[in-house]
MITI-450103 format. One record per residue (C-alpha): residue number from 1; residue in one letter; x, y, z negated. Coordinates in steps of 0.5 Angstrom, whole numbers. Example, Ala and Ser with C-alpha at 12.3 -4.5 7.8 and 13.67 -1.06 7.14 Angstrom:
REM MITI-450103
1|A|25|-9|-16
2|S|27|-2|-14
//
This chain:
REM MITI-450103
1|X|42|0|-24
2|X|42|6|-20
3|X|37|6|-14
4|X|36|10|-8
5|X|28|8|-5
6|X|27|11|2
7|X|21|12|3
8|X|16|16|8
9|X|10|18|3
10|X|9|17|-4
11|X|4|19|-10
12|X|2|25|-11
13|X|5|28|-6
14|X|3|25|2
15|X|-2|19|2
16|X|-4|15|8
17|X|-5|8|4
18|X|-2|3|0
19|X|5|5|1
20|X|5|11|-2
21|X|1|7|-9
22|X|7|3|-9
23|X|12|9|-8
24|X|8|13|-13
25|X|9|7|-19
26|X|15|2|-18
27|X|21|7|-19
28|X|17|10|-25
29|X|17|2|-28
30|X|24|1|-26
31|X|25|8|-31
32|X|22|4|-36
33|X|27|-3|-36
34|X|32|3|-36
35|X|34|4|-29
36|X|35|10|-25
37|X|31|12|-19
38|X|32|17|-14
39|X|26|17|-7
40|X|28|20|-1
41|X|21|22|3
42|X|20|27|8
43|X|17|34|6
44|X|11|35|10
45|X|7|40|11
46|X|2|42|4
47|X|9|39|-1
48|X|11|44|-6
49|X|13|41|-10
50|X|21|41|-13
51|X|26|46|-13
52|X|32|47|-7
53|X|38|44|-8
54|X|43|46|-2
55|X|42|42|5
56|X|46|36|9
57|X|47|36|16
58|X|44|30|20
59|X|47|28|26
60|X|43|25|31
61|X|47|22|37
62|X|49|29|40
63|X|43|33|36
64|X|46|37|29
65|X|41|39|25
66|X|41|42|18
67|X|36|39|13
68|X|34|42|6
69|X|34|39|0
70|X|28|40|-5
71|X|28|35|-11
72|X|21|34|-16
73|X|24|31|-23
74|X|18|25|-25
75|X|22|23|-32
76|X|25|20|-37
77|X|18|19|-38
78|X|17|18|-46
79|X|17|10|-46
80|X|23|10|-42
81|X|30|9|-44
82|X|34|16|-45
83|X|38|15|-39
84|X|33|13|-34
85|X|30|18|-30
86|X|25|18|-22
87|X|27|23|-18
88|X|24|26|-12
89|X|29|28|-6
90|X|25|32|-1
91|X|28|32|7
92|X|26|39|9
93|X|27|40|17
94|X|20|43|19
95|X|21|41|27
96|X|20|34|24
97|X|15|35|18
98|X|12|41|19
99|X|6|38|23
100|X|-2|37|21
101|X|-1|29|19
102|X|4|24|17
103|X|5|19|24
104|X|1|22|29
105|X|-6|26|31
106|X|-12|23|35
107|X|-11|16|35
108|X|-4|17|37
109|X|3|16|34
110|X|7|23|35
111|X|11|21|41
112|X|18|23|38
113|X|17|19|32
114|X|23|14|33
115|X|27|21|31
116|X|24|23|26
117|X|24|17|22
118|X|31|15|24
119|X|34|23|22
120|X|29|21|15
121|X|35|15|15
122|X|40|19|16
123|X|39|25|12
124|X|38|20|6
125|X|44|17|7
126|X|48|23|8
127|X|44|27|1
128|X|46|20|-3
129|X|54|21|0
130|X|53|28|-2
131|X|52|27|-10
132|X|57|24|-15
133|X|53|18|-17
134|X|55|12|-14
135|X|48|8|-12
136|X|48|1|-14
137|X|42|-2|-9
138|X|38|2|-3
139|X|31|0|-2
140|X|28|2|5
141|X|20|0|5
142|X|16|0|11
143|X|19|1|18
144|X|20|8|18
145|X|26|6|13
146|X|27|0|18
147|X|34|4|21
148|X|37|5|14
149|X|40|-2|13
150|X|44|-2|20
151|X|47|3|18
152|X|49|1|12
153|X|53|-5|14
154|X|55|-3|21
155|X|59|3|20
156|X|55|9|21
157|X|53|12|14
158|X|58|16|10
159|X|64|12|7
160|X|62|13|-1
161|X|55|9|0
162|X|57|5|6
163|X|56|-3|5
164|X|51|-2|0
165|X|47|-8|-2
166|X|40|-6|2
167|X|34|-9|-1
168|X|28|-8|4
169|X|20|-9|3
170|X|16|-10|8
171|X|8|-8|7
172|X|4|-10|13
173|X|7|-13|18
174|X|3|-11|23
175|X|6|-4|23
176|X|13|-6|26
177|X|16|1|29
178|X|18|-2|36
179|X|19|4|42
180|X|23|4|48
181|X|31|1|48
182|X|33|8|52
183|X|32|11|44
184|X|39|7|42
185|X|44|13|45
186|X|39|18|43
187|X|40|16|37
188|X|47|14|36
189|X|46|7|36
190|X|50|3|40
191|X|48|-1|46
192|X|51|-7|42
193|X|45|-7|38
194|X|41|-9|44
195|X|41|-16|42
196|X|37|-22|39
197|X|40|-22|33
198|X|41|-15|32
199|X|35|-9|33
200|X|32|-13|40
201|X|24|-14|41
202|X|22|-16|48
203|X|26|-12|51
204|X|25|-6|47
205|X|28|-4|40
206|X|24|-5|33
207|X|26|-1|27
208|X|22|-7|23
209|X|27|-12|26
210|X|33|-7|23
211|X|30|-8|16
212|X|29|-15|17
213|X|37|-17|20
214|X|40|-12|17
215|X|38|-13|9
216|X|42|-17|3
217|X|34|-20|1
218|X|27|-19|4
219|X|21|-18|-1
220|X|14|-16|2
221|X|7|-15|-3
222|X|4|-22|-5
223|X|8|-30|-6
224|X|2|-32|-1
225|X|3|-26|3
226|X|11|-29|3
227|X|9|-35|5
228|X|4|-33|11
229|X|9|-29|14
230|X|14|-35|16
231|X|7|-38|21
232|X|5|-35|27
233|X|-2|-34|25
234|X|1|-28|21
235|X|8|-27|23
236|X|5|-22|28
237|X|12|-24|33
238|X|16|-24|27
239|X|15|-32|23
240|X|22|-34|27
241|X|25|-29|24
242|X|22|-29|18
243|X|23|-37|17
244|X|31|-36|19
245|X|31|-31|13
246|X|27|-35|9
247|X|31|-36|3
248|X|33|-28|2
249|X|25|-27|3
250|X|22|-27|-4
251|X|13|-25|-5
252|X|12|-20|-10
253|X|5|-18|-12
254|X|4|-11|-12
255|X|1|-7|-19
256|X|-3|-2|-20
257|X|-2|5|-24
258|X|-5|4|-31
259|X|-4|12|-32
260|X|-7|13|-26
261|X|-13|8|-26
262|X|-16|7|-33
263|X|-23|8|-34
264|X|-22|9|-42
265|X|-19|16|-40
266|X|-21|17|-32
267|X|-23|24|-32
268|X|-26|23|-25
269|X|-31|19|-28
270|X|-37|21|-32
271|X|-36|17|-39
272|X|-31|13|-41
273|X|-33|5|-41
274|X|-28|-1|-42
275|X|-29|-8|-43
276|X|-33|-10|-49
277|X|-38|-3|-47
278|X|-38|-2|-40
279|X|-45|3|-41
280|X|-41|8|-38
281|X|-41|5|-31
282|X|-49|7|-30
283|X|-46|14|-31
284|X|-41|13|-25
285|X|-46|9|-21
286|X|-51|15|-22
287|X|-47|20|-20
288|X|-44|16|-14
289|X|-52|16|-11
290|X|-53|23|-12
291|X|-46|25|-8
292|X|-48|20|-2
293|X|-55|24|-2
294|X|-58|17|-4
295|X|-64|15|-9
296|X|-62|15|-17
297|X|-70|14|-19
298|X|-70|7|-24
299|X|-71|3|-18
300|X|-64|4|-14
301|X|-61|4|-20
302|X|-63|-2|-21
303|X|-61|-5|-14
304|X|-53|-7|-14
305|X|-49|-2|-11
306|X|-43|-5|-6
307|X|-37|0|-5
308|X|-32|0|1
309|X|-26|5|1
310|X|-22|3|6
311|X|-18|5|13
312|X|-23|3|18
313|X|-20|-2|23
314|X|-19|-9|25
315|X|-16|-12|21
316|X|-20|-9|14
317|X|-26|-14|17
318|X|-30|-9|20
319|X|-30|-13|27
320|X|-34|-18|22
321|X|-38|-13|18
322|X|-41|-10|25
323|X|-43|-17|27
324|X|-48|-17|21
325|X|-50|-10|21
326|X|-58|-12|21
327|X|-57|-17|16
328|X|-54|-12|10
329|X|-58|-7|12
330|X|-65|-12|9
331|X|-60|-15|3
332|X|-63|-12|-4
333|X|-57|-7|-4
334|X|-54|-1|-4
335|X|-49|1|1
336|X|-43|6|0
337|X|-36|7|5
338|X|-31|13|4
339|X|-26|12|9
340|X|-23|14|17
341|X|-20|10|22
342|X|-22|8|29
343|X|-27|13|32
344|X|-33|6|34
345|X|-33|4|26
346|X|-34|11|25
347|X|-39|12|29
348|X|-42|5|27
349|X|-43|7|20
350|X|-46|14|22
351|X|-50|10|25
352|X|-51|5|21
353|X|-53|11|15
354|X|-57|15|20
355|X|-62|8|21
356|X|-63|7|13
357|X|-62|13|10
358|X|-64|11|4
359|X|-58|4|2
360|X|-53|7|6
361|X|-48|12|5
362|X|-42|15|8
363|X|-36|20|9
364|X|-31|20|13
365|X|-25|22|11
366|X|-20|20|4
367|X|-22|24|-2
368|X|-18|22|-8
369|X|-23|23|-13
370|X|-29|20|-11
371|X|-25|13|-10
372|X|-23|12|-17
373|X|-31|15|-17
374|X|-33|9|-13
375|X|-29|4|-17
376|X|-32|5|-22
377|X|-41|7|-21
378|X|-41|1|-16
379|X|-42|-7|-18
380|X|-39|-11|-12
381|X|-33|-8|-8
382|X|-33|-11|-1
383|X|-26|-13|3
384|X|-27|-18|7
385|X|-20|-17|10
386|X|-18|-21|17
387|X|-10|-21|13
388|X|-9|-17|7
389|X|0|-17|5
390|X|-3|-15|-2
391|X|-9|-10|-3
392|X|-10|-4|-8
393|X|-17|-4|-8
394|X|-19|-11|-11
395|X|-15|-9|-17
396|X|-18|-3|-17
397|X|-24|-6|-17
398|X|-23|-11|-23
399|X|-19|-6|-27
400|X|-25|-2|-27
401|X|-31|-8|-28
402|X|-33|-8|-20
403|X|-34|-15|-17
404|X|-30|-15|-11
405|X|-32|-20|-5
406|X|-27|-22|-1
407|X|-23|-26|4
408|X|-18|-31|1
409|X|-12|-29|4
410|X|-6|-26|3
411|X|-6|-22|-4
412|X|-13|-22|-4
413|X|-13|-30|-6
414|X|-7|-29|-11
415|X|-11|-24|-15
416|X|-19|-26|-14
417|X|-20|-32|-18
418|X|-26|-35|-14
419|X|-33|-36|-18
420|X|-34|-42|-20
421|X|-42|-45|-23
422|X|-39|-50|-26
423|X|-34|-48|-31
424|X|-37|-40|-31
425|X|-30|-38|-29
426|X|-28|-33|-24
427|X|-27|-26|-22
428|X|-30|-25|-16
429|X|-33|-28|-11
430|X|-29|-30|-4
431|X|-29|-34|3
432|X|-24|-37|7
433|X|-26|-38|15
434|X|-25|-31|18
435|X|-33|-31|20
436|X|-38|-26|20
437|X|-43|-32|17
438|X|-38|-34|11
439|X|-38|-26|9
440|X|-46|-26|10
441|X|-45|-32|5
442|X|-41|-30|1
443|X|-44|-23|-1
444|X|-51|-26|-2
445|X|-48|-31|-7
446|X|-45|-25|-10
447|X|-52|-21|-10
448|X|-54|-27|-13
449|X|-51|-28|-18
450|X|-52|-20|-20
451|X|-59|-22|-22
452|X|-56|-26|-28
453|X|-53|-21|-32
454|X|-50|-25|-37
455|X|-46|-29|-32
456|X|-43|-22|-29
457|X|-42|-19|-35
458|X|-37|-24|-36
459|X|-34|-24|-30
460|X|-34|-16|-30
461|X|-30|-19|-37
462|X|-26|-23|-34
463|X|-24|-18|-29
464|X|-22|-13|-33
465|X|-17|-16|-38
466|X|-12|-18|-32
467|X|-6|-15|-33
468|X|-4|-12|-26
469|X|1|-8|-28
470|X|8|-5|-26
471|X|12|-8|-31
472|X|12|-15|-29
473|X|12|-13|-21
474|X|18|-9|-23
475|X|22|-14|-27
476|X|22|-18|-21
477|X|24|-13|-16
478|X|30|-12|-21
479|X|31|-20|-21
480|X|32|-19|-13
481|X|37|-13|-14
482|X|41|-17|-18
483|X|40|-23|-13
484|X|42|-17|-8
485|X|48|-16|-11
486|X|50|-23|-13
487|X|50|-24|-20
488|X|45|-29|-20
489|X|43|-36|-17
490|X|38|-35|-12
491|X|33|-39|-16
492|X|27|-36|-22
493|X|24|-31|-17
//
């Protein structure tokens, strides 16, 4: 099959979360069963990438705009069959893109945001009418691509790819793209859109709510995931649609980049390590106390290191984690965080490392390198997530022999097999109540069983030969296009 993703950030070129992980990985899977991918994103600021290849014009109700192209070649990879390739199409237009960060600034999302990411739709459209190939599939992903469906199947986008089966993945629902209905002429949307079964949402327009009424099939990142989506608890105003779209809403479990995340030839950690010889992650836990400016003498080394690497909201736990904050700093462990979000977690870390200097590092701010650092020098990884759609970080963590401790929720408890005494297996360590007393628990039970080194290297063992790859993932996605397309049943996924 042929496949146009839509997408609005990627590995490695623009990363604010998860979705770009997948973005960077999934049409590189396809490659490899054989299918060709091309994957629209916008070209912000700081890309390079790519070569110039003519432009579009986008028409945006009355606005005209040109668009550049700029296209980046990512296959055939060696393993691939030789018709099979990943492109990346670049949507230049500097008014847009050409901006400091990605969605907004200062807490705040860019106010003209509903414009920049429908004219990301049209212009993907409009480059896809633009070339000879025929698209057998579209696959939006995340709000941002939420405009792409509907003008699929109501007539707005060019003839040659109108009507073109669209699959649309949601990966937080959370995030729903809602903005004042008076965007819909702006846009050249049609008031007609205006409707409970169309783009509707109290009263306002959600570009969400256009990926879910107006695409053949659903996916989102974790069967459970799929499941708690259709409840209030996690529908976020959007269970009843999702129970009506229940049989076109399939979960499948996100993977994680083998190429990317492997700590036998991970060159941001010291010394390669694997699991039948995990020495090497003394290394990484070194270097990881010495970039935080904390103690390396036997005594530190000796005491477990507890990772987190994580935006710094809500709905990542932390509300939980501030409660207790008196409590962690007296456990025997060391602590380190790498991440950024709202301004009171922040300034809580600080805090938090400024009182205990000694077992407790922090930067704020995403560095590349020192995550794959962390996943590989820390002894437990803490992600005690209040929802979690699929999560990276745990398979992250067991990829590279880093217990993680976690929240039985969403992906998290399809992938975190919980430890248990009785029969000696698990691969982490997990606690359902949403408590800041059940994640104290928990942690400490962990830190318990650390002191038994025989019991963690097995766990360590266990985590580490779990297949998280892109492949499985990606032979499902093409059981949902077929689906899409109508070629099978709609059982076996």
């Amino acid at each position: 099959m042929r496949i146009l993703t839509v997408a609005s950030e990627a590995v490695p070129f623009a990363k604010t979360g998860g979705l770009a992980d997948v973005i960077g990985a999934l049409p590189l899977a396809l490659a490899r069963l054989g299918h060709t991918v091309d994957v629209v994103m916008p070209r912000y600021r700081g890309i390079t990438a790519g070569e110039r290849a003519g432009q579009v014009t986008v028409r945006l109700g009355g606005q005209v705009a040109e668009a550049g192209i700029w296209i980046a070649e990512r296959g055939p990879e060696e393993s691939a069959p030789s018709q099979a390739q990943v492109r990346t199409v670049f949507i230049d237009q500097p008014t847009y893109y050409d901006r400091d960060f990605l969605y907004g600034t200062a807490g705040q999302d860019y106010p003209d945001n509903p414009e920049r990411f429908a004219f990301l739709a049209v212009a993907a459209l409009e480059w896809a009418a633009s070339t000879v190939q025929h698209f057998d599939i579209v696959h939006g992903h995340d709000w941002q691509a939420g405009l792409v469906p509907v003008l699929l199947q109501t007539g707005r986008a060019p003839a040659t790819i109108a009507r073109t089966q669209a699959v649309f993945t949601n990966h937080n629902l959370a995030y729903q793209g809602v903005f004042d209905a008076s965007w819909l002429p702006r846009l050249g949307l049609g008031w007609e859109l205006m409707r409970i079964d169309a783009l509707e949402y109290w009263g306002r327009i959600s570009y969400l709510k256009s990926g879910l009424m107006f695409s053949r099939m659903i996916t989102t990142v974790s069967p459970r995931y799929a499941r708690e989506i259709q409840t209030p608890e996690y529908g976020f105003g959007f269970d009843g649609i999702l129970r009506y779209r229940r049989d076109d809403v399939v979960g499948i479990l996100n993977g994680i980049d083998y190429d990317q995340w492997d700590p036998t030839r991970d060159s941001n950690i010291p010394e390669p390590y694997d699991a039948n010889n995990t020495a090497g992650k003394q290394a990484a836990k070194r270097a990881v106390l010495d970039k935080y400016g904390l103690r390396t003498d036997e005594a530190a080394m000796a005491r477990p290191l507890v990772g987190l690497i994580s935006r710094l909201v809500d709905q990542k736990g932390f509300d939980l984690i501030a409660e207790i904050a008196d409590q962690l700093a007296q456990l025997d462990a060391s602590f380190v965080l790498l991440g950024t979000g709202e301004r009171r977690y922040e300034d809580f870390w600080l805090g938090l490392a400024a009182r205990h200097p000694d077992r407790i590092g922090v930067k704020i701010g995403f560095d590349e390198p020192l995550a794959h650092l962390i996943e590989g020098g820390a002894d437990l990884f803490l992600m005690p997530s209040r929802f979690e759609p699929s999560g990276l970080n745990q398979m992250f963590s067991m990829r590279y022999g880093t217990v993680p401790v976690v929240r039985a929720v969403g992906g998290l408890d399809d992938t975190v097999l919980n430890y248990n005494p009785r029969t000696g297996e698990g691969t982490g360590f997990s606690f359902q109540d949403y408590t800041a007393q059940a994640l104290l628990n928990t942690l400490r039970w962990a830190l318990d069983v650390f002191r038994d080194r025989a019991t963690w290297q097995r766990i360590q063992r266990e985590g580490m030969t779990q297949d998280f790859s892109w492949d499985a993932s990606a032979r499902q996605y093409v059981k949902v296009y077929e689906r899409a397309l109508g070629r099978t049943r709609t059982d076996g996924i």
